[in-house]
C-alpha positions as CSV (number, residue, x, y, z in Angstrom):
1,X,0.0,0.0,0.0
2,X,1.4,3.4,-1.0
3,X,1.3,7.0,0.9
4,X,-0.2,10.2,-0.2
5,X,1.4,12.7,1.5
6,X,-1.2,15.8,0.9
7,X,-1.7,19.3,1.4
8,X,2.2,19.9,3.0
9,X,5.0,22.9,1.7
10,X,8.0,20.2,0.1
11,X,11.1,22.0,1.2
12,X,13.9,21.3,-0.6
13,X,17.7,22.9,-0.3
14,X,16.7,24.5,-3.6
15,X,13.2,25.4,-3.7
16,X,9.9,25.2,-1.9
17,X,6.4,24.2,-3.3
18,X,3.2,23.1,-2.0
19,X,2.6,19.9,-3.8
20,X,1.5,16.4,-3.2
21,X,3.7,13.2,-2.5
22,X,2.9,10.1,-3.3
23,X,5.4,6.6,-2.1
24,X,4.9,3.4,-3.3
25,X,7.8,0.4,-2.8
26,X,10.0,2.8,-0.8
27,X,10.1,5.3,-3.6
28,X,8.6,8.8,-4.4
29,X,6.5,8.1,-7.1
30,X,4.4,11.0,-8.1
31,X,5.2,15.2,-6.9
32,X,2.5,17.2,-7.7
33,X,-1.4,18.3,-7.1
34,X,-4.5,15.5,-8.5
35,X,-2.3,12.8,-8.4
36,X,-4.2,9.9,-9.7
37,X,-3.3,7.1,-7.3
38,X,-4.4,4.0,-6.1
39,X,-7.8,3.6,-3.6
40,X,-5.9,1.9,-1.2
41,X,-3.3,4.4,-0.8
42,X,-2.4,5.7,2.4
43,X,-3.7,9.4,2.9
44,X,-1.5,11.4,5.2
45,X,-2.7,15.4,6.4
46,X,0.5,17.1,6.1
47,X,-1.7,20.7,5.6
48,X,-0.1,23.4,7.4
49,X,3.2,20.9,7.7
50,X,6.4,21.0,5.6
51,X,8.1,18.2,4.1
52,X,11.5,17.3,4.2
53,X,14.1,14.9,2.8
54,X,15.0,13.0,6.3
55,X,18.2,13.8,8.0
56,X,21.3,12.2,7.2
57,X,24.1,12.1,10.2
58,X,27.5,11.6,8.8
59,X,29.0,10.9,12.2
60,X,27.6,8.1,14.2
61,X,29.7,5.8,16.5
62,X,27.1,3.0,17.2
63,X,28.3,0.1,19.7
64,X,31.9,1.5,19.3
65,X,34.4,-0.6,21.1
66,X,36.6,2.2,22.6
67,X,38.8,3.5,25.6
68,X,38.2,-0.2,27.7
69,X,34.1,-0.4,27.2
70,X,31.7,-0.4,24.2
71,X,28.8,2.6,23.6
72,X,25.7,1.8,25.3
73,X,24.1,2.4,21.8
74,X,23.7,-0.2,19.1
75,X,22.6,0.1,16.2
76,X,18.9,-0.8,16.6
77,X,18.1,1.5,19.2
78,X,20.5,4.1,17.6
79,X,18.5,4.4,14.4
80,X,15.6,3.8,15.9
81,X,16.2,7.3,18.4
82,X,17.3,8.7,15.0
83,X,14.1,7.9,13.5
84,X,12.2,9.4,16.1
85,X,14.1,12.7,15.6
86,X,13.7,12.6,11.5
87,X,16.9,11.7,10.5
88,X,16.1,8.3,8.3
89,X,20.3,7.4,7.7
90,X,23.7,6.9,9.0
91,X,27.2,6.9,8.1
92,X,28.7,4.9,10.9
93,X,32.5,4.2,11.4
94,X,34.5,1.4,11.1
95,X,37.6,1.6,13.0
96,X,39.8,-1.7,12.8
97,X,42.0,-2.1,15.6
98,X,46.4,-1.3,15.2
99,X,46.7,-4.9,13.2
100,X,43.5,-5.7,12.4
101,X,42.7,-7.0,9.0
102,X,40.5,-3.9,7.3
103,X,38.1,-6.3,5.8
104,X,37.7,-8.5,8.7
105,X,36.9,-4.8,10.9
106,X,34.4,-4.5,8.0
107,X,32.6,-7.4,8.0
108,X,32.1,-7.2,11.6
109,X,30.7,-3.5,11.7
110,X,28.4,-5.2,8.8
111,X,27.1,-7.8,11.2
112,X,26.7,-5.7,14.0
113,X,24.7,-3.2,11.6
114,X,21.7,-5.6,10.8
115,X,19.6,-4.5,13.3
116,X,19.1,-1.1,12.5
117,X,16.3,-0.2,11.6
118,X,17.2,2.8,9.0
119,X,19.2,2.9,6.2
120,X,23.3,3.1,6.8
121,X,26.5,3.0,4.9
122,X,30.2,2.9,6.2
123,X,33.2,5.4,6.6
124,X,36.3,2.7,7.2
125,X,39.4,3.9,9.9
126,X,42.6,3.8,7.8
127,X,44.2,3.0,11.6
128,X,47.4,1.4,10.2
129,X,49.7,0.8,7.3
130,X,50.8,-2.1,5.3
131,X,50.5,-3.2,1.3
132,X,46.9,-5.5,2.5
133,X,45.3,-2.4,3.7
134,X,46.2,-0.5,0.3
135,X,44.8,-4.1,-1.4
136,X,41.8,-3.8,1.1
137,X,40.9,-0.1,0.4
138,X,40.5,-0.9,-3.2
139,X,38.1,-4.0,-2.6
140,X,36.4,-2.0,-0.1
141,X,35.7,0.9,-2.8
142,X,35.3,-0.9,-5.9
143,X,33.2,-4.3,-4.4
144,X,31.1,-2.7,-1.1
145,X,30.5,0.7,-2.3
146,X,33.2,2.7,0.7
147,X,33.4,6.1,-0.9
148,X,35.4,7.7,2.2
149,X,38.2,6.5,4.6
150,X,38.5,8.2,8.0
151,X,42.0,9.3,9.6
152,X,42.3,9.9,13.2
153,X,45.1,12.1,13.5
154,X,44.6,12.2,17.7
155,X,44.8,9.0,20.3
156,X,48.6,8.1,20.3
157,X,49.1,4.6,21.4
158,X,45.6,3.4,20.1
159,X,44.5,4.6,16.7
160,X,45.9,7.7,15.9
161,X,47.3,7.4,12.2
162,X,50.7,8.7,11.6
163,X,51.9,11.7,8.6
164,X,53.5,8.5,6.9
165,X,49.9,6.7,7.2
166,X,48.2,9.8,6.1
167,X,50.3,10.4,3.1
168,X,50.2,6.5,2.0
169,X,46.3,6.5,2.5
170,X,45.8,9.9,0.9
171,X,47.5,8.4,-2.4
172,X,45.5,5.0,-2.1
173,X,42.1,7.3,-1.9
174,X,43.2,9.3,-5.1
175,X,43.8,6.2,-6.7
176,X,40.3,4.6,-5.8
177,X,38.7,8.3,-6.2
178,X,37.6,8.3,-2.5
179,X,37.1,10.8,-0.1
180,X,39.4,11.2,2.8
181,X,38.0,12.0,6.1
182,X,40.1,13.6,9.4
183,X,39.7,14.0,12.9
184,X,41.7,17.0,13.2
185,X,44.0,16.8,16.4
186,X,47.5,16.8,17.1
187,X,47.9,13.8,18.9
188,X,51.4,14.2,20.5
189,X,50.3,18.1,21.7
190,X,47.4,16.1,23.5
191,X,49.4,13.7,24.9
192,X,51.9,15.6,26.1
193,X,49.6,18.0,27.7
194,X,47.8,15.1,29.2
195,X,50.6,13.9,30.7
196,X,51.3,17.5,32.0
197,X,48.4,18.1,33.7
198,X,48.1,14.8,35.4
199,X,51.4,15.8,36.9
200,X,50.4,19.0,38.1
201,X,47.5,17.0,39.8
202,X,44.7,18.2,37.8
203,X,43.0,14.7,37.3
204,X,39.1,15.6,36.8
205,X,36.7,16.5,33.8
206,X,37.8,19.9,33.9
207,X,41.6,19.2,32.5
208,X,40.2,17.7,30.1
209,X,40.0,21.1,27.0
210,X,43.1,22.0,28.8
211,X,44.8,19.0,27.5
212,X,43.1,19.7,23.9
213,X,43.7,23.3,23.3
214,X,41.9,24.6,20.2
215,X,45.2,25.0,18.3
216,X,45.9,21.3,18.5
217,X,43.1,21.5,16.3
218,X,44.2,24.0,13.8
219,X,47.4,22.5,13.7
220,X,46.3,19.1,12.6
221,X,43.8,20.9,10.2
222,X,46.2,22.5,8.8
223,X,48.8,19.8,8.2
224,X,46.0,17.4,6.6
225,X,44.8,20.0,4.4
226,X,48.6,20.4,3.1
227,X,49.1,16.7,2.9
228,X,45.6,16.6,0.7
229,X,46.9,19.8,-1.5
230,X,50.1,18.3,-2.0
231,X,49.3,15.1,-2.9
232,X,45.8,16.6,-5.1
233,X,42.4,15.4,-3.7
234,X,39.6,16.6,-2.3
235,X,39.3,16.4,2.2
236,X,36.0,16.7,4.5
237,X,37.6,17.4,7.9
238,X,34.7,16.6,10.9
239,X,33.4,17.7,14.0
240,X,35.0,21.2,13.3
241,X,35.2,23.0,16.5
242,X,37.1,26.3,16.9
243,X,38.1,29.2,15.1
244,X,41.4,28.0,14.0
245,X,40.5,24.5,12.1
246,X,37.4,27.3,10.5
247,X,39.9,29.8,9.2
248,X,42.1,27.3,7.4
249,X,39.3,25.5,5.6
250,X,38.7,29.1,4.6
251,X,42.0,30.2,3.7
252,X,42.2,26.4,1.5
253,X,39.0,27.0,-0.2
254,X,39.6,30.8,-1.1
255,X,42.7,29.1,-2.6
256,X,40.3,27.1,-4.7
257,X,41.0,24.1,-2.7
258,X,38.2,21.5,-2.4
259,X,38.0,21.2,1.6
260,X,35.1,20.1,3.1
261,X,34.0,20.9,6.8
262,X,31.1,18.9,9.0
263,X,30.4,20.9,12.5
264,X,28.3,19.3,15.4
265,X,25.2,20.4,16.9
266,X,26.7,20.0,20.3
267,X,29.7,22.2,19.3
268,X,27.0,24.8,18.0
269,X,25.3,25.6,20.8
270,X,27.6,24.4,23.8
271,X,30.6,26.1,25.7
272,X,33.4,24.6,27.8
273,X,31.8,25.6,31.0
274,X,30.3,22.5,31.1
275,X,33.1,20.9,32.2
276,X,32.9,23.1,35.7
277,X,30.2,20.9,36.8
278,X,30.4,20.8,40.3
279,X,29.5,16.7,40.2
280,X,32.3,14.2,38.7
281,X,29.4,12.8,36.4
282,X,27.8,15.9,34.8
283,X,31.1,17.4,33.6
284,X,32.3,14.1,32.2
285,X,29.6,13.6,30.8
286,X,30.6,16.1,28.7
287,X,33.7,14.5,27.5
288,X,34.0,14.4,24.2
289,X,37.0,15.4,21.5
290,X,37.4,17.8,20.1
291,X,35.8,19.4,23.4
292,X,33.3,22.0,24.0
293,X,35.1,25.4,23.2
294,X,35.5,28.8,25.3
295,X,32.2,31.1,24.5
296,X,33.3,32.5,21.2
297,X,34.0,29.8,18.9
298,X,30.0,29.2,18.9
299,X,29.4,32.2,16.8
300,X,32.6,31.6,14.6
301,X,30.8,28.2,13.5
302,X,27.7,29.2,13.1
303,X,29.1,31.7,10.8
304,X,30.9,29.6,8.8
305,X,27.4,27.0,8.6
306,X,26.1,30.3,6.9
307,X,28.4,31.3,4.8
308,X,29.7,27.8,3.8
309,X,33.0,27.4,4.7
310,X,31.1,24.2,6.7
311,X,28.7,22.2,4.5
312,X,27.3,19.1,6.9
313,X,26.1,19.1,10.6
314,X,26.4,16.1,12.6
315,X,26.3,14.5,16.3
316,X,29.5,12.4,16.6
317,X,26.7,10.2,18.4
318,X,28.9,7.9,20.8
319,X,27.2,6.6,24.3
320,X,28.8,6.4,27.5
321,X,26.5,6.2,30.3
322,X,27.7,7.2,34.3
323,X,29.0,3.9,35.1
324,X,31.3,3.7,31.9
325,X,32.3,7.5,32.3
326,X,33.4,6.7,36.1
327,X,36.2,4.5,34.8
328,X,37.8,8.5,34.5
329,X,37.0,9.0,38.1
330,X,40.7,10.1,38.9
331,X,42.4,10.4,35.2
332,X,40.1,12.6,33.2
333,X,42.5,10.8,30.4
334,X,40.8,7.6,31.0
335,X,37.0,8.9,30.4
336,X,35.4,7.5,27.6
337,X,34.9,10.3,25.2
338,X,31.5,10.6,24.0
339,X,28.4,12.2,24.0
340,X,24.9,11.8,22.4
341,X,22.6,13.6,19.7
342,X,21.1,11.8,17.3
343,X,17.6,12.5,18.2
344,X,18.3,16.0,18.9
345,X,20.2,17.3,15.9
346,X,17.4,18.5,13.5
347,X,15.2,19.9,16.7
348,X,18.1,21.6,18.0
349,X,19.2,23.0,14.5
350,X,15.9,23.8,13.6
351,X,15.5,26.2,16.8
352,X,18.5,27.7,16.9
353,X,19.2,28.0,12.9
354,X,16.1,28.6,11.5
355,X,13.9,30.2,14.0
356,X,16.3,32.8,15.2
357,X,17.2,33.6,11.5
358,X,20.4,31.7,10.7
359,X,19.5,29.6,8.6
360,X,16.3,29.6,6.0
361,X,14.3,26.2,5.7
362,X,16.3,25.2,3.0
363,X,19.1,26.0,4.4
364,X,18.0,23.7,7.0
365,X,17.3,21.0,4.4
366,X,21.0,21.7,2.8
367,X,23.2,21.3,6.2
368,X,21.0,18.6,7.7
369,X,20.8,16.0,4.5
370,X,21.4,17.2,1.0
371,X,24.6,18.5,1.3
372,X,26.1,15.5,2.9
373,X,23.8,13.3,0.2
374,X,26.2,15.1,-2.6
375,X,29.2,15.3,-0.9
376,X,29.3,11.3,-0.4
377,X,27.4,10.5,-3.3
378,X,23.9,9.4,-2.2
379,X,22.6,12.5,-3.8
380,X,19.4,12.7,-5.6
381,X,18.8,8.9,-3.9
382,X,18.8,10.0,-0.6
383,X,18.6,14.2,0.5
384,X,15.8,15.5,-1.9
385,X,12.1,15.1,-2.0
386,X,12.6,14.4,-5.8
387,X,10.5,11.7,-8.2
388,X,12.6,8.4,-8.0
389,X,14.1,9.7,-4.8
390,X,13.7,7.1,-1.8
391,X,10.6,7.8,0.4
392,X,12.9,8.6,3.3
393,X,10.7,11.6,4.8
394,X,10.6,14.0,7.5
395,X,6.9,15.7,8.1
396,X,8.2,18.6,10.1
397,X,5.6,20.7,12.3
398,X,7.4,24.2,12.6
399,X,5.1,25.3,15.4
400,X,5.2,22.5,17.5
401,X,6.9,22.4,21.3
402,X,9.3,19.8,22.5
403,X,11.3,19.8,25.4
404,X,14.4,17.7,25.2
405,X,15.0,15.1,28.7
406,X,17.1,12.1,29.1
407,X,14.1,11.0,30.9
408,X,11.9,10.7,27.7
409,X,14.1,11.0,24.7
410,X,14.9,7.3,23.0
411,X,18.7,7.7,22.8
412,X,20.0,4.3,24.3
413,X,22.0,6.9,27.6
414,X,21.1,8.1,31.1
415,X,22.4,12.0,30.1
416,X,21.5,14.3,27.5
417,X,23.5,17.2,26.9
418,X,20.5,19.4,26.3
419,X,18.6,18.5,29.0
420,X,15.7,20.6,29.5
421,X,16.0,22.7,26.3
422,X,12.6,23.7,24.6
423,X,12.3,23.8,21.0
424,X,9.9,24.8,18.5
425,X,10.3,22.9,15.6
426,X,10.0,19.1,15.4
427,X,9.3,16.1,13.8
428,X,5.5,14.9,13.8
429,X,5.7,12.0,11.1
430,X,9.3,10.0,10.2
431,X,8.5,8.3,6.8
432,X,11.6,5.3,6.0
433,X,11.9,3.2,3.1
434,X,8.0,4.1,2.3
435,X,6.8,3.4,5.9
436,X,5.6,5.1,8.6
437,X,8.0,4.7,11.4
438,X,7.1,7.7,13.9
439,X,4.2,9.1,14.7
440,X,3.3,11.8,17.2
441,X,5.7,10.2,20.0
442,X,5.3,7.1,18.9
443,X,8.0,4.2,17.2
444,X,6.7,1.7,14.9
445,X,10.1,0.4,13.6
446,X,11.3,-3.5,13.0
447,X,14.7,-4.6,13.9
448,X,16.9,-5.0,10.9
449,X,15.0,-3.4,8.2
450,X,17.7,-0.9,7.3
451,X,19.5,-1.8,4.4
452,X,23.2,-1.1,3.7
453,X,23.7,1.6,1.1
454,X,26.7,1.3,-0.8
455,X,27.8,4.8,-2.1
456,X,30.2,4.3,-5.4
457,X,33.9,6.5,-5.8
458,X,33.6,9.5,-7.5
459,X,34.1,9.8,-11.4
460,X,33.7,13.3,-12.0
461,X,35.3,15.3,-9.0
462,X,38.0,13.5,-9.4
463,X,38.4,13.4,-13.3
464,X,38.7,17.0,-12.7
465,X,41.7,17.1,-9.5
466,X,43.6,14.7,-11.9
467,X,43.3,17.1,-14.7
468,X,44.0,20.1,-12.5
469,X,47.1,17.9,-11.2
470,X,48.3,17.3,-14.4
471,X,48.3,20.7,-15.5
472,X,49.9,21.9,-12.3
473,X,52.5,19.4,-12.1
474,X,56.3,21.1,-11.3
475,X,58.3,20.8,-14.5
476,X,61.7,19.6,-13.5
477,X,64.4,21.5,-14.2
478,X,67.3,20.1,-16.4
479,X,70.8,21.8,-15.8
480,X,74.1,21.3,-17.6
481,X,77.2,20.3,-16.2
C-alpha cells in the first residue's frame, strides 16, 4: 500500500512548493497536485506541515568498542532514536584495531549493523599501514560501495594514524577516487599536555579542554589540508570545533582548494563551562574530543554554517553512560569520550538555525541531508524530495513544542546534553523506506529493516583534480654540467 502525502509545503535545499507526494515500494513516485493514485493508498494530512528529505548524520559511533568499554548504543536502538528525531540514515564508522585485518573490521561492523532499523552506509578507519590495507581499500571501494576512509590524527598509542599513514592513504584514496576523512587533532600536543596536567594533579573533567587546546586542532587541520593539496584530492575534515581549524578551511578554499568541513550540533550551541560541573558525572559527561570550546568559537561556526566554509552538521553520536564515564573517576584521560545527539540534531538545529534567523528552511534541508547526500554520493537517492528519490521523509511541524530530557528521549543513555531545552520545531511523522515509522511520539520500527547503502567513488570530481594535477604538475628542471 502506498502514501499520499497531501496538502504539505515540500522544502527542498533548492526550492519550496506546495505539492503532493505520493510513495509506493520505498520510492517517491508522483510530486505534484490531483495525483491519480491507487484507492488503497495511504492518505496522510500534512496541511499546514512541511516536508522534508529526512536527516542524514554523517557521524555516528554506534556500539563502538573504545577506551576499555563499548557505547551503550547499538545500532537498533541508535536508528531507531534517530528515527524518532527525522533523520532516516547513518554513516557509521568502522575503526579496525592497530593490526586488524581492514576487511575482517568490515565485516564485523556489517554484522553488528543488521539490526538497525534505517538505512546506513560505512566510513572505514585507515588506523594502520601495510601493502593489504592499500589491497583492502580498493576492494572495499570498488566491491562494497566505501566512498570515504577516515584518519584519526589524535589517540597516540591506540588509533591515531601517523603523517607516513596519512600520506600513504591519501594516495590510495586518489587512486580509488575516494574521499578522505580527518579528525583533526594533534595527537602528541594532546598527549603531552595530558601527561602534563596529570602531573600537576589536575586529574578531573575539567583538564580535560586543557589537555586539547583549540590550536591542537588547527594545527592538525592545517597539516591534513597540506598533505591533501600536495598530494591533489579533495578532504572533509569533521566535527570542526574552533576558530582556528574554521579559518584554514577558509583560507584552502579561497585558494580554490576542495575542503570540506562537518560541525556538530553540540559544538553549535555548547561552551566549555560545562566541564565546571560541580558533580564528577555531569562534567564528564561532557567529555567528548574535540571538546566543547570557550564562548566565542560558537558564533565563529555558526558563521561559517552560513556562509559555507562548513557544509554538513552532525552528532559524533557515541554513548557512555555514568558507570562507563566513572572509569575517568581520577584520570580525566581515561574517560570515555562521547556524547549523544542523534535525536536531537534537527530539533536543536531547527531552533537555533532557523527560528532565530540563521538559517532559511532550506538551508535547514541543505546542512542537515542534502549537502552531505552530494558530498558522499547518495545525492538525488537520498537528500531531496525528488521523483525516483527514496521515500525517506521528515513531516516537520514548525510550530510545534518539545522539550528535550534524558528522561523521555529514546537515545539508548542516562544524560542528554540538552537536557531541558525547549524547542519549536519538530518532527511529527518520520517516513523510511516508504513506511511510517514515527508518529506523534510514537515508534513503529522492525529490527533489521535498514539496508546497507553502498555509495560508489567518485568519477567526476575526481576526473577534474587529476586534470588540475596534471596541468599543475612542477616541470623539472634540467641543468648542464
Amino acid at each position: 500500500m502506498g502514501i499520499l502525502i497531501k496538502g504539505g509545503k515540500i522544502v527542498n535545499a533548492d526550492v519550496s512548493t506546495v505539492a503532493d507526494v505520493y510513495c509506493e515500494d520505498g520510492v517517491i513516485k508522483g510530486i505534484g497536485l490531483g495525483l491519480d493514485v491507487p484507492t488503497d493508498t495511504e492518505t496522510i494530512d500534512a496541511t499546514g506541515k512541511l516536508v522534508m528529505p529526512g536527516g542524514i548524520d554523517p557521524h555516528t559511533h554506534m556500539q563502538l568498542p573504545f577506551m576499555g568499554t563499548v557505547a551503550s548504543e547499538d545500532f537498533y536502538t541508535g536508528t531507531a532514536a534517530g528515527l524518532a528525531g527525522g533523520t532516516t540514515m547513518i554513516i557509521d564508522f568502522v575503526i579496525p584495531s592497530p593490526q586488524e585485518p581492514i576487511m575482517q573490521a568490515y565485516e564485523k561492523w556489517k554484522d553488528w549493523a543488521s539490526r538497525a532499523v534505517s538505512d546506513y552506509s560505512f566510513h572505514v578507519a585507515i588506523t594502520w599501514w601495510d601493502d593489504t590495507v592499500y589491497e583492502d581499500m580498493g576492494r572495499l571501494v570498488k566491491e562494497e560501495g566505501i566512498n570515504s576512509f577516515k584518519h584519526f590524527m589524535a589517540y597516540k598509542n591506540a588509533i591515531m594514524a601517523a603523517d607516513e599513514t596519512l600520506v600513504n592513504s591519501f594516495s590510495r584514496c586518489l587512486e580509488l577516487g575516494a574521499m578522505p576523512t580527518v579528525h583533526a587533532e594533534n595527537g602528541e600536543l594532546v598527549y603531552h599536555l595530558q601527561k602534563q596536567l596529570l602531573a600537576a594533579g589536575f586529574t578531573g573533567p575539567e583538564a580535560h579542554p586543557l589537555s586539547r587546546p583549540s590550536q591542537v586542532e588547527g594545527e592538525a587541520a592545517n597539516r591534513a589540508i597540506s598533505i591533501a593539496q600536495t598530494i591533489g584530492l579533495p578532504l572533509y575534515l569533521v566535527h570542526v570545533s574552533c576558530k582556528e581549524a574554521v579559518d584554514e578551511i577558509a583560507r584552502a578554499r579561497h585558494n580554490g582548494q576542495r575542503v570540506y568541513g562537518e560541525v556538530l550540533a553540540g559544538h553549535l550551541e555548547l561552551d566549555d563551562s560545562v566541564y565546571q560541573a560541580e558533580d564528577f558525572a555531569t562534567a564528564a559527561a561532557h567529555v567528548m574530543s574535540p571538546p566543547f570550546r570557550p564562548k566565542g568559537h560558537q558564533e565563529v561556526l555558526w558563521k561559517a554554517l552560513q556562509g559555507g566554509t562548513l557544509q554538513t552538521t552532525a552528532t559524533d553520536h557515541c554513548c557512555f553512560c555514568e558507570d562507563q564515564k566513572a572509569a575517568g573517576k581520577d584520570d580525566f584521560s581515561k574517560i570515555p569520550n562521547g556524547t549523544a545527539g542523534i535525536e536531537d540534531r534537527l530539533m536543536v538545529l531547527w531552533d537555533s538555525g532557523v527560528n532565530k534567523g540563521r538559517l532559511t528552511e532550506n538551508e535547514f534541508v541543505s546542512v542537515t541531508s542534502t549537502n552531505t547526500a552530494k558530498i558522499f554520493n547518495l545525492y538525488p537517492q537520498k537528500g531531496s524530495i525528488t521523483e525516483g528519490a527514496d521515500a525517506d521523509i521528515v513531516i516537520w511541524d514548525a510550530n510545534q513544542e518539545h522539550t528535550i530530557s534524558a528522561k523521555t528521549h529514546h537515545q539508548n543513555i542516562d544524560f542528554n546534553i540538552f537536557e531541558g531545552r525547549t524547542v519549536k520545531g519538530s518532527p511529527e511523522i518520520t517516513i523510511s523506506q516508504g513506511k511510517v515509522v514515527f508518529r506523534e511520539g510514537q515508534l513503529m520500527v522492525e529490527e533489521g529493516a535498514g539496508r546497507y547503502i553502498k555509495r560508489p567513488a567518485f568519477p567526476t570530481i575526481f576526473e577534474a583534480v587529476k586534470k588540475h594535477n596534471e596541468v599543475n604538475a612542477p616541470v623539472a628542471v634540467t641543468r648542464s654540467s
